[in-house]
C-alpha positions as CSV (number, residue, x, y, z in Angstrom):
1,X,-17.5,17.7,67.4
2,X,-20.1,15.4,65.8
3,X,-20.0,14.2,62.2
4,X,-22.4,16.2,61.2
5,X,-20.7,19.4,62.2
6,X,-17.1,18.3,60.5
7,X,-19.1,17.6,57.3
8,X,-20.6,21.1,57.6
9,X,-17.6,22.9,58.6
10,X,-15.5,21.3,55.2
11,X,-18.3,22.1,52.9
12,X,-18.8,25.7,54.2
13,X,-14.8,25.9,53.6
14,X,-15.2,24.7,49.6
15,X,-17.9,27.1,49.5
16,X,-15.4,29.8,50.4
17,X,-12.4,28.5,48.0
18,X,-15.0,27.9,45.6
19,X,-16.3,31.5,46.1
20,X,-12.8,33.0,45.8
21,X,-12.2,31.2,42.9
22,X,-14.8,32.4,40.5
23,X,-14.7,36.1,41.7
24,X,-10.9,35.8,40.7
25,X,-11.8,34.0,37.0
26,X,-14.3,36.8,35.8
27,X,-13.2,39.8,34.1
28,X,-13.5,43.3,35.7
29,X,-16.5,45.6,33.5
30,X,-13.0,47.5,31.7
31,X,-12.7,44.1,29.8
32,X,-16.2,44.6,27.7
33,X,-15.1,47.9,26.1
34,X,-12.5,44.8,23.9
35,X,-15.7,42.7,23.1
36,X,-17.6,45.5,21.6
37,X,-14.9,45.6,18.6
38,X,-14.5,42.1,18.0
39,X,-12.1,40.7,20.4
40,X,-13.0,36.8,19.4
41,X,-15.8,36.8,22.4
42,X,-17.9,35.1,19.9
43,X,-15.4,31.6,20.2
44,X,-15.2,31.6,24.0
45,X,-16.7,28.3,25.6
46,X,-19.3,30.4,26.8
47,X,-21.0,31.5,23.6
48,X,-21.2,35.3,22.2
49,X,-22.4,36.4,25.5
50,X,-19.3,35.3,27.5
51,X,-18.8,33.8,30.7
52,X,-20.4,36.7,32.0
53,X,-24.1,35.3,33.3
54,X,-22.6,32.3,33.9
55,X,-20.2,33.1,36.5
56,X,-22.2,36.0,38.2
57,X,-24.8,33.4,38.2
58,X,-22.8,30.4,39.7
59,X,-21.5,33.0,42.0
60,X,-24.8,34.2,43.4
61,X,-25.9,30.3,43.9
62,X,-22.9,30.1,46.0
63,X,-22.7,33.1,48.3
64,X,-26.2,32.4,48.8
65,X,-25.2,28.5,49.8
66,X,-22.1,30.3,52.1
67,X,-24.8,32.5,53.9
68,X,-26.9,29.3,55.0
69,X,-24.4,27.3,55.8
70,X,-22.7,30.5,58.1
71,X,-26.3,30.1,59.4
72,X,-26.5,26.5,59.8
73,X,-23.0,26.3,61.5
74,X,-24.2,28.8,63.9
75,X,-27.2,26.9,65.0
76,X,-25.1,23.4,64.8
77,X,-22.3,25.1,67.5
78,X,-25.0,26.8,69.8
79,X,-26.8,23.5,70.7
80,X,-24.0,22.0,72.1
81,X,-23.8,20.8,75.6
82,X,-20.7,19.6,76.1
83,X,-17.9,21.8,77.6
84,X,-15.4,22.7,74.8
85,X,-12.7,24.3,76.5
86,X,-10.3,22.9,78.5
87,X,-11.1,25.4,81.4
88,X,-14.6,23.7,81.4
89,X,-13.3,20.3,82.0
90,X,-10.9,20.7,84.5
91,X,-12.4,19.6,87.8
92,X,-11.8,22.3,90.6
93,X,-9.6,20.9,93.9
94,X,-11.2,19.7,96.8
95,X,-11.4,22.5,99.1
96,X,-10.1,22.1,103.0
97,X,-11.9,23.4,105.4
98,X,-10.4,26.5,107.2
99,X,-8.9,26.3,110.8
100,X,-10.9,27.1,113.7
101,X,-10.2,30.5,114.7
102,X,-8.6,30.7,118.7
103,X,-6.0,27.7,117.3
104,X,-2.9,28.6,117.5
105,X,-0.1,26.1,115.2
106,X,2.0,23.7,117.0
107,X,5.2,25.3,115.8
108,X,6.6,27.1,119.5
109,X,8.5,25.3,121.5
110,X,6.3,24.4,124.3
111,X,6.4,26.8,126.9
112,X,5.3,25.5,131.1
113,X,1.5,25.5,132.3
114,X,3.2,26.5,136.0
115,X,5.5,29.9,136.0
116,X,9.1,29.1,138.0
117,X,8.9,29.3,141.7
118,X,9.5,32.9,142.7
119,X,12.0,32.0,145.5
120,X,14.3,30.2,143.2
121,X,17.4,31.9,143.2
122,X,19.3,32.9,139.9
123,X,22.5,31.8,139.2
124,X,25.2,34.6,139.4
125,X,27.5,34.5,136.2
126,X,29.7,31.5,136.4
127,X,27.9,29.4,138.7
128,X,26.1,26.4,137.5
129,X,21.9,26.3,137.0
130,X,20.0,24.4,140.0
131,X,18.8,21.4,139.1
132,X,15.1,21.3,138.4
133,X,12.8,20.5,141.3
134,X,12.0,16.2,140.7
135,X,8.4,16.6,140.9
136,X,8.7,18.6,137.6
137,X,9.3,16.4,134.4
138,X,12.2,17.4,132.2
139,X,10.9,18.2,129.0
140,X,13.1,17.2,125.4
141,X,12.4,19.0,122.4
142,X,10.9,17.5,119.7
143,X,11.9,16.2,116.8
């Protein structure tokens, strides 16, 4: 936020205490009907007119200054360019590039290109396994 906006921000918020402030000092119209007799209006500050004009006056200046300055503070915040969430700044991950398709993940236990001969016998229950042909490599998991 510039300095310019902060400045108009805190004087649009006097405007509003200031606002509230004068609308709660003047008396309702049920207070007049005490004048009329001789309530002592004529030794106010004011005069023998009482405060009347003069805060409905000083009133209307200001909601008139609050309704440019809503105005003003619209136009100030629409021209920015700058992200002002949080969401806007973050910088989305890098993405990875998806797998080719027919791959299949390294995570099986390798399995033989050539199937067993079909000749081989099996061994019967409690015999012990041939021992591979030596041609064929003996393979160790891996770790």
């Amino acid at each position: 936020m510039s300095w310019v906006q902060t400045l108009a921000v805190v004087f649009h918020v006097l405007l509003a205490a200031s606002i509230i402030g004068l609308v709660l000092i003047q008396r309702g119209k049920g207070a007049d009907a005490g004048a009329g007799f001789g309530a002592g209006a004529s030794g106010t500050v004011f005069g023998s007119r009482g405060s009347g004009s003069f805060l409905s006056r000083t009133t209307a200046v200001l909601a008139t200054l609050f309704f440019l300055t809503s105005l003003g503070l619209t136009y100030l915040f629409s021209q920015q360019t700058a992200p002002s969430s949080v969401v806007d700044r973050v910088q989305p991950a890098p993405t990875v590039p998806a797998p080719a398709a027919n791959t299949v993940p390294d995570m099986l236990p390798s399995v033989p290109a050539e199937p067993a001969p079909a000749n081989q016998a099996v061994p019967a229950a409690g015999e012990q396994p041939a021992a591979a042909p030596a041609a064929a490599p003996a393979e160790t998991p891996a770790q």
